[in-house]
PDB file of N, CA, C and O in Angstrom:
ATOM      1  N   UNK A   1     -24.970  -7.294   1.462  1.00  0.00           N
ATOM      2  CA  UNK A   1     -23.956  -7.377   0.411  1.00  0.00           C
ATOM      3  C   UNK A   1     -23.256  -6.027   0.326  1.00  0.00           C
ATOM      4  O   UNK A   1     -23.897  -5.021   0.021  1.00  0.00           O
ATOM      5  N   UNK A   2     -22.018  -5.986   0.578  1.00  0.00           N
ATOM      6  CA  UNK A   2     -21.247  -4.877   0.385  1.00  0.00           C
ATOM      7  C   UNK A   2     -21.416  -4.301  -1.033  1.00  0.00           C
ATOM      8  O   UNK A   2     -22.051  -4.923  -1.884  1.00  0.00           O
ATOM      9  N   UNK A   3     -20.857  -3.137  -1.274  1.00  0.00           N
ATOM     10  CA  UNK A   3     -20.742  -2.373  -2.055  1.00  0.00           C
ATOM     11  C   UNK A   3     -19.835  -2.901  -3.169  1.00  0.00           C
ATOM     12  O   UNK A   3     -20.325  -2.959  -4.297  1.00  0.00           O
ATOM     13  N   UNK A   4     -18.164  -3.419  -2.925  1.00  0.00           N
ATOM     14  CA  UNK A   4     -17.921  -3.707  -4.339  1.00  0.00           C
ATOM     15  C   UNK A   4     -18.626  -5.326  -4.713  1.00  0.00           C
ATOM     16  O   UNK A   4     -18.715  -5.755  -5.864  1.00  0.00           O
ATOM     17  N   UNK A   5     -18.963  -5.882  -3.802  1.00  0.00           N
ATOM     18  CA  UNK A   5     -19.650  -6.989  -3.873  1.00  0.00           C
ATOM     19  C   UNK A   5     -20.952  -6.474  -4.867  1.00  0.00           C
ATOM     20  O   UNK A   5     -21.272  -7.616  -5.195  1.00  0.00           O
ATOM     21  N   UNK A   6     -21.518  -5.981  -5.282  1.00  0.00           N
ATOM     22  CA  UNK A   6     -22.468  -5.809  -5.856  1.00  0.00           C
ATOM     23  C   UNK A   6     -22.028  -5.592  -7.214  1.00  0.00           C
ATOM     24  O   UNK A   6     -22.408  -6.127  -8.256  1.00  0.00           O
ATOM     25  N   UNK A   7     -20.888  -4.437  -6.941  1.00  0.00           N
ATOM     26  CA  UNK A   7     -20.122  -4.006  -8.715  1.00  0.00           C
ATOM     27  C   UNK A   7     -20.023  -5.705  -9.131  1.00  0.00           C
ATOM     28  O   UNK A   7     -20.679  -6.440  -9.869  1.00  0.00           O
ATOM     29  N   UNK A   8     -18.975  -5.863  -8.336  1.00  0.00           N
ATOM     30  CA  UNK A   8     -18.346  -7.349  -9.013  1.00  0.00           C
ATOM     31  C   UNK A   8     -19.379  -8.879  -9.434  1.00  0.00           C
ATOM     32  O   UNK A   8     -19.092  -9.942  -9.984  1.00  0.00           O
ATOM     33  N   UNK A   9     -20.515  -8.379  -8.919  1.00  0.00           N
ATOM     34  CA  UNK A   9     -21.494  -9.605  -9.248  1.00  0.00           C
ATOM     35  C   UNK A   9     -21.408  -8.907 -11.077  1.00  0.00           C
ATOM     36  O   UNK A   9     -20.847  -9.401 -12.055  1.00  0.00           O
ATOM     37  N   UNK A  10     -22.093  -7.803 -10.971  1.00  0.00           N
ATOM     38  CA  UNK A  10     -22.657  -6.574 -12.120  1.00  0.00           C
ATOM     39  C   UNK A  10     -21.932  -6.990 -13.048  1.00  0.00           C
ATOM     40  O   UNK A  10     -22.478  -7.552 -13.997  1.00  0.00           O
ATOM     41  N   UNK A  11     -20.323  -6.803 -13.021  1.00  0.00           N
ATOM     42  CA  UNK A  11     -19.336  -7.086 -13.941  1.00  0.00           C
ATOM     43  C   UNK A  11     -19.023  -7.800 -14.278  1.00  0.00           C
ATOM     44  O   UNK A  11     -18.743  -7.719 -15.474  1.00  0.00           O
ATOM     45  N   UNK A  12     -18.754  -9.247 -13.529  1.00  0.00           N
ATOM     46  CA  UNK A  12     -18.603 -10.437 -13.829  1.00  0.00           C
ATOM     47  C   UNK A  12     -20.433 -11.637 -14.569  1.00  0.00           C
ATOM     48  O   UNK A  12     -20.644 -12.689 -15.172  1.00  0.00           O
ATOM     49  N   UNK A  13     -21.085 -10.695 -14.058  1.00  0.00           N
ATOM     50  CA  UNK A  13     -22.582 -10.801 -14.591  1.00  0.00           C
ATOM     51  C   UNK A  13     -22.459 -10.881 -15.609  1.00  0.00           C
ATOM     52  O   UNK A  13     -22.443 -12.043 -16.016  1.00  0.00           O
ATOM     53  N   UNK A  14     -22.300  -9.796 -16.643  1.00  0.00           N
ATOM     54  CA  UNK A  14     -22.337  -9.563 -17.836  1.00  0.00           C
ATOM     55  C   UNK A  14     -21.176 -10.337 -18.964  1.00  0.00           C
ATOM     56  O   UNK A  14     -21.216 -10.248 -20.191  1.00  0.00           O
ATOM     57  N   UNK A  15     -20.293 -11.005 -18.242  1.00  0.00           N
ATOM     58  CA  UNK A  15     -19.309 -11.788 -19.152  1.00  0.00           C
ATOM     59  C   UNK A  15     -20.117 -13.364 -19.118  1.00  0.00           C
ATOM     60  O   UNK A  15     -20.677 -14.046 -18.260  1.00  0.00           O
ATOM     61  N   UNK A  16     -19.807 -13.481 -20.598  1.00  0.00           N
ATOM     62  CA  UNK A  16     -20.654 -15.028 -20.797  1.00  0.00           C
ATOM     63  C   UNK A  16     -19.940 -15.685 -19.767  1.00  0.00           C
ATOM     64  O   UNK A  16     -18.936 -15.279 -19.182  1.00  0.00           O
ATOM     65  N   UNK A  17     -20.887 -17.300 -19.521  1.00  0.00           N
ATOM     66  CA  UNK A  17     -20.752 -18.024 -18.819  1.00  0.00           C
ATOM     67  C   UNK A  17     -19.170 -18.908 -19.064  1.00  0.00           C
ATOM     68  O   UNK A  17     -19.127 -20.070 -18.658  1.00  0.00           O
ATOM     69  N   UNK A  18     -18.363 -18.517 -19.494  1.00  0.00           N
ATOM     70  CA  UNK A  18     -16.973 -19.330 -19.836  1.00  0.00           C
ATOM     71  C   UNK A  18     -16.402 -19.187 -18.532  1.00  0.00           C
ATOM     72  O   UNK A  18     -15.824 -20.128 -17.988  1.00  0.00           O
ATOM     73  N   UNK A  19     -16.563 -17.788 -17.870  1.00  0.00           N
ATOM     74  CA  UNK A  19     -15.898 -17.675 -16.605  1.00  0.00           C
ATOM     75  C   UNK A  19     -16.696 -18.130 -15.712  1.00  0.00           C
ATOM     76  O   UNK A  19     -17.898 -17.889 -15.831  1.00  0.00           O
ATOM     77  N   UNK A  20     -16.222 -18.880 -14.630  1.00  0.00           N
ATOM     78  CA  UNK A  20     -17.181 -19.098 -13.608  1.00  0.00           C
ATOM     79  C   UNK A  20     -17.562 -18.446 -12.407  1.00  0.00           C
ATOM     80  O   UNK A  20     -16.493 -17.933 -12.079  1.00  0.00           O
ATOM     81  N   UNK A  21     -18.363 -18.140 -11.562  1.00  0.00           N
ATOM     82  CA  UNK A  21     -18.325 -17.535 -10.722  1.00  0.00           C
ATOM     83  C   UNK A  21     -17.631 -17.455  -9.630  1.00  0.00           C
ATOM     84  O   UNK A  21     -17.608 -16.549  -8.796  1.00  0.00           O
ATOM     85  N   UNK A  22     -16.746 -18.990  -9.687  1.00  0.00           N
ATOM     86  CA  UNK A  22     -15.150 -18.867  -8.761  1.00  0.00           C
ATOM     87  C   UNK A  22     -13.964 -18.687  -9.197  1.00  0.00           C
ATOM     88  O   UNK A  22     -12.847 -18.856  -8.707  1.00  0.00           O
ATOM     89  N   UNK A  23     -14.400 -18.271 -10.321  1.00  0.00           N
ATOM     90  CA  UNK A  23     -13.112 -17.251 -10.959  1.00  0.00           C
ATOM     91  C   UNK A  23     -13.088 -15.971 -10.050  1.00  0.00           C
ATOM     92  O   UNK A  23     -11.996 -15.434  -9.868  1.00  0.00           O
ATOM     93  N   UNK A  24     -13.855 -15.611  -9.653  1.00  0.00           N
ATOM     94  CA  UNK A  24     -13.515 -14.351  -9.078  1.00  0.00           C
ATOM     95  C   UNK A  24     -12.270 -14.845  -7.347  1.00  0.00           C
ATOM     96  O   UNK A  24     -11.229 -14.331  -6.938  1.00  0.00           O
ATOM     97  N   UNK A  25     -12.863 -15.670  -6.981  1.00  0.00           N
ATOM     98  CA  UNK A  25     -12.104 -15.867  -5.566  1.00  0.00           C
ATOM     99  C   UNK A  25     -10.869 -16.201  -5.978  1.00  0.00           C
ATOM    100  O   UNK A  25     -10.073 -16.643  -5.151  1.00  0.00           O
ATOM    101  N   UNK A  26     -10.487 -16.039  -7.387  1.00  0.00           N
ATOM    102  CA  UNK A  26      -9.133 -16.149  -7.626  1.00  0.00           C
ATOM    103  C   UNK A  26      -8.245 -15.305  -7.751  1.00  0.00           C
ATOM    104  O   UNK A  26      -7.071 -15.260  -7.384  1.00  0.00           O
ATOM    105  N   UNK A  27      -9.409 -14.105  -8.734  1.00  0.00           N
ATOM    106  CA  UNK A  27      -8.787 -13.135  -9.518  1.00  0.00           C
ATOM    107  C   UNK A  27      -8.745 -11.881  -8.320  1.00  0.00           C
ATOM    108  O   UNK A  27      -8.017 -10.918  -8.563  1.00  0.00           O
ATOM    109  N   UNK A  28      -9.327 -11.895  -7.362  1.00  0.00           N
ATOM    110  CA  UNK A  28      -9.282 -10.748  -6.335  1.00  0.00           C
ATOM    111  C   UNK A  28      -8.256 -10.791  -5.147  1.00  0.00           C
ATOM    112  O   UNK A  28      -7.936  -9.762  -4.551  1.00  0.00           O
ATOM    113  N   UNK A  29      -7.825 -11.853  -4.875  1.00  0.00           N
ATOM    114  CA  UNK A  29      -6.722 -11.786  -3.956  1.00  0.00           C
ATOM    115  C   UNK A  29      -5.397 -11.508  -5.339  1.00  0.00           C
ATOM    116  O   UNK A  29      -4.563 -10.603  -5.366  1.00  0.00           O
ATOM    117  N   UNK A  30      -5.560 -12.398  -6.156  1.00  0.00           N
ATOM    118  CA  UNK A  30      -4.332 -12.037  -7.367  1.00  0.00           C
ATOM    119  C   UNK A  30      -4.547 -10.382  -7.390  1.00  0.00           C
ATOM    120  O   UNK A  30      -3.838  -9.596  -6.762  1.00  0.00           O
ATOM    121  N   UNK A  31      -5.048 -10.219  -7.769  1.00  0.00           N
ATOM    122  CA  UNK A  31      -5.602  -8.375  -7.908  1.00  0.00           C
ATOM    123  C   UNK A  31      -5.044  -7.700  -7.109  1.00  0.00           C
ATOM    124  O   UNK A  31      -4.124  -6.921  -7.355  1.00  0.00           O
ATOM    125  N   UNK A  32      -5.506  -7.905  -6.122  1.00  0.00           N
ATOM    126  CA  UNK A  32      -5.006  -7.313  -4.415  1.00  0.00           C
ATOM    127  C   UNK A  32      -3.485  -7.488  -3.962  1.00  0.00           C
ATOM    128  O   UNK A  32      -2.946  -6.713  -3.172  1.00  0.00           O
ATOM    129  N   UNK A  33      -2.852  -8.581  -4.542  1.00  0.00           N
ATOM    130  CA  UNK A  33      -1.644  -8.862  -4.005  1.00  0.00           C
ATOM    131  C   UNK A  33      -0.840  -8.035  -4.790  1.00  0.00           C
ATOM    132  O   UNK A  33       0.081  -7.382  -4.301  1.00  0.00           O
ATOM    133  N   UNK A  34      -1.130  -8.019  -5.991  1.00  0.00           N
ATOM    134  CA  UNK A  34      -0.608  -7.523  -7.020  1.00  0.00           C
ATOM    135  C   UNK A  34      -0.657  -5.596  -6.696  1.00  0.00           C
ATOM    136  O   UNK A  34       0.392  -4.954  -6.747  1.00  0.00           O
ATOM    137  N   UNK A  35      -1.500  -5.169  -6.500  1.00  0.00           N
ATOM    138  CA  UNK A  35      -1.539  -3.844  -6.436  1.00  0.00           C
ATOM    139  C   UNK A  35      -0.665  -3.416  -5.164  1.00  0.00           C
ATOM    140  O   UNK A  35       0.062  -2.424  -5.107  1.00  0.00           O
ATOM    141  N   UNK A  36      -0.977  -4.781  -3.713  1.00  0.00           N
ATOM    142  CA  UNK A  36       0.019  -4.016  -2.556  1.00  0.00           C
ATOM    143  C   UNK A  36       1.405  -4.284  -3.150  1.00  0.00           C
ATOM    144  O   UNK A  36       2.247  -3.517  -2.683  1.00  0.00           O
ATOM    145  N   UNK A  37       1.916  -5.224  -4.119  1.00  0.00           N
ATOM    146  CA  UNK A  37       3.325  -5.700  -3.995  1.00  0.00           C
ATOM    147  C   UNK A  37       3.997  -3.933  -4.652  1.00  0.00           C
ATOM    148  O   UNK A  37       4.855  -3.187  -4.180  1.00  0.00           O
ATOM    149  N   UNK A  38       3.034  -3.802  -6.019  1.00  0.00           N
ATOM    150  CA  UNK A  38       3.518  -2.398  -6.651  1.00  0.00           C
ATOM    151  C   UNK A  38       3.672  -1.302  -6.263  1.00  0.00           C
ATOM    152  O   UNK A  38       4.495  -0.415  -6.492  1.00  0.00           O
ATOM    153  N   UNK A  39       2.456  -1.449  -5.383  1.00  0.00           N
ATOM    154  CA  UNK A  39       2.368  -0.394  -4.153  1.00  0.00           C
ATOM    155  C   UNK A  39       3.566   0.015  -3.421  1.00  0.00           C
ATOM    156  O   UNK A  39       4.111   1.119  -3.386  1.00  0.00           O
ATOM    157  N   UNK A  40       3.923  -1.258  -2.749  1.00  0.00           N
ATOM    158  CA  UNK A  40       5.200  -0.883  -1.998  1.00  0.00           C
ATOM    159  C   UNK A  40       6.283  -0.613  -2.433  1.00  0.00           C
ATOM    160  O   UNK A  40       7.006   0.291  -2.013  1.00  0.00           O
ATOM    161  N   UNK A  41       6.573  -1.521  -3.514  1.00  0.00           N
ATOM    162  CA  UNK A  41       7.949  -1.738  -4.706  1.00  0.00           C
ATOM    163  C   UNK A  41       8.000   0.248  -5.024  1.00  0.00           C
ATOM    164  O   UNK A  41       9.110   0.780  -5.024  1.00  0.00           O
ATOM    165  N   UNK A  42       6.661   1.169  -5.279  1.00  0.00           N
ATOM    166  CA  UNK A  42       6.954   2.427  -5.059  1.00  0.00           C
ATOM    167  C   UNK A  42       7.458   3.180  -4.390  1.00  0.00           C
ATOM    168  O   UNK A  42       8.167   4.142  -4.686  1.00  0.00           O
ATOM    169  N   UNK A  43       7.030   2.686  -3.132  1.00  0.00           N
ATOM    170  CA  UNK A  43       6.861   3.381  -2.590  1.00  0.00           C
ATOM    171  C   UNK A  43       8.556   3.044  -1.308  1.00  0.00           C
ATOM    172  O   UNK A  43       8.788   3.991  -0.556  1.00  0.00           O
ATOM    173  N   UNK A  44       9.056   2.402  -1.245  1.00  0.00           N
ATOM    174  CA  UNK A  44      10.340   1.792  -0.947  1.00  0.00           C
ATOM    175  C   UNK A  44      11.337   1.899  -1.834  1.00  0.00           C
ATOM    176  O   UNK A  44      12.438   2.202  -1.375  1.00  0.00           O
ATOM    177  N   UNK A  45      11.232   1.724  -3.006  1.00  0.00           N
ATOM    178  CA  UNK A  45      12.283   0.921  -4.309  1.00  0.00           C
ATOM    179  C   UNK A  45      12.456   2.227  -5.056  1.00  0.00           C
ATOM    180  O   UNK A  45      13.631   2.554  -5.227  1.00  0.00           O
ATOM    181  N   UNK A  46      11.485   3.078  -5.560  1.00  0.00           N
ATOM    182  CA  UNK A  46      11.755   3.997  -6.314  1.00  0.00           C
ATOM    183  C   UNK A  46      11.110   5.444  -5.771  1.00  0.00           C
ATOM    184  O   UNK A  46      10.374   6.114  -6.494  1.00  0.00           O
ATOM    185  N   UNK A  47      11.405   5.770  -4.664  1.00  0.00           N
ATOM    186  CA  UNK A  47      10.974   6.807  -3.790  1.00  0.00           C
ATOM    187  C   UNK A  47      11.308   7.754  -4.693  1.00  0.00           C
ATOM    188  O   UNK A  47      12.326   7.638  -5.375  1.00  0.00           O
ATOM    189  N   UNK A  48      10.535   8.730  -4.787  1.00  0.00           N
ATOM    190  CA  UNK A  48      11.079  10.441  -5.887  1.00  0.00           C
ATOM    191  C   UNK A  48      11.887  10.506  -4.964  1.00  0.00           C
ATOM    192  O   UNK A  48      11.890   9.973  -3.854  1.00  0.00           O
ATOM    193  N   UNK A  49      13.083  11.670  -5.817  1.00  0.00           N
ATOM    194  CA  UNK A  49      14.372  12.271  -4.977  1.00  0.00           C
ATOM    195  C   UNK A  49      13.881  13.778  -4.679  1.00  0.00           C
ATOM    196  O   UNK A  49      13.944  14.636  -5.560  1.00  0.00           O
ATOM    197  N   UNK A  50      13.432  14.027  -3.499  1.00  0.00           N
ATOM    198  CA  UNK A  50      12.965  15.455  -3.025  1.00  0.00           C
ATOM    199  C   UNK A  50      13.992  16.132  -2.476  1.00  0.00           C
ATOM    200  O   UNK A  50      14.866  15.578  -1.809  1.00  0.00           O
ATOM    201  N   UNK A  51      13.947  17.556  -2.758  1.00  0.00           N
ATOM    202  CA  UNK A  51      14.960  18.108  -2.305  1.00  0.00           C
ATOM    203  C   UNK A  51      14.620  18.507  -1.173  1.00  0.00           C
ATOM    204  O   UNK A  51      13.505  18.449  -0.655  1.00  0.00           O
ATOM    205  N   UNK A  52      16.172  19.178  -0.512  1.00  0.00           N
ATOM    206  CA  UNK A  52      16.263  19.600   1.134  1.00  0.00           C
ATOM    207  C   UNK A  52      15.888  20.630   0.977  1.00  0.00           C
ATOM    208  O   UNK A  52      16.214  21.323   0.013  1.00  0.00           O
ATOM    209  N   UNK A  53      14.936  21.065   2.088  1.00  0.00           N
ATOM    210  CA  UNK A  53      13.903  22.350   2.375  1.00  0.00           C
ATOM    211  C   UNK A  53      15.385  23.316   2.997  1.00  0.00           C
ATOM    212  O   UNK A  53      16.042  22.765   3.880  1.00  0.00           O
ATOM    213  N   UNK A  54      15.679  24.217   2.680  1.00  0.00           N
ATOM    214  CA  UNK A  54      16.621  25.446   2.588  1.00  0.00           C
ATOM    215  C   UNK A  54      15.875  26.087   4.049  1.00  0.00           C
ATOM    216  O   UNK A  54      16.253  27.162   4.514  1.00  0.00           O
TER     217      UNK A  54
END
């Protein structure tokens, strides 16, 4: 068992049973997609304006 595999049992462990344990195979690609889309949208879309090295 990997490493965040263990957090994420831990964390999702401790929330009552309302969530199910295939809530997670939902919420981690959502998670993931979500962080590369912002990721890029930065890193493309709103690049800082650096100045020219003199």
């Amino acid at each position: 068992m990997s490493l965040e595999t263990y957090y994420m049992h831990l964390i999702f462990g401790k929330i009552p049973s309302l969530l199910s344990s295939d809530l997670i195979l939902y919420i981690l690609p959502a998670l993931t997609i979500s962080i590369l889309f912002f990721s890029l949208k930065i890193m493309f879309f709103t690049t800082p304006k650096l100045r020219k090295v003199k």
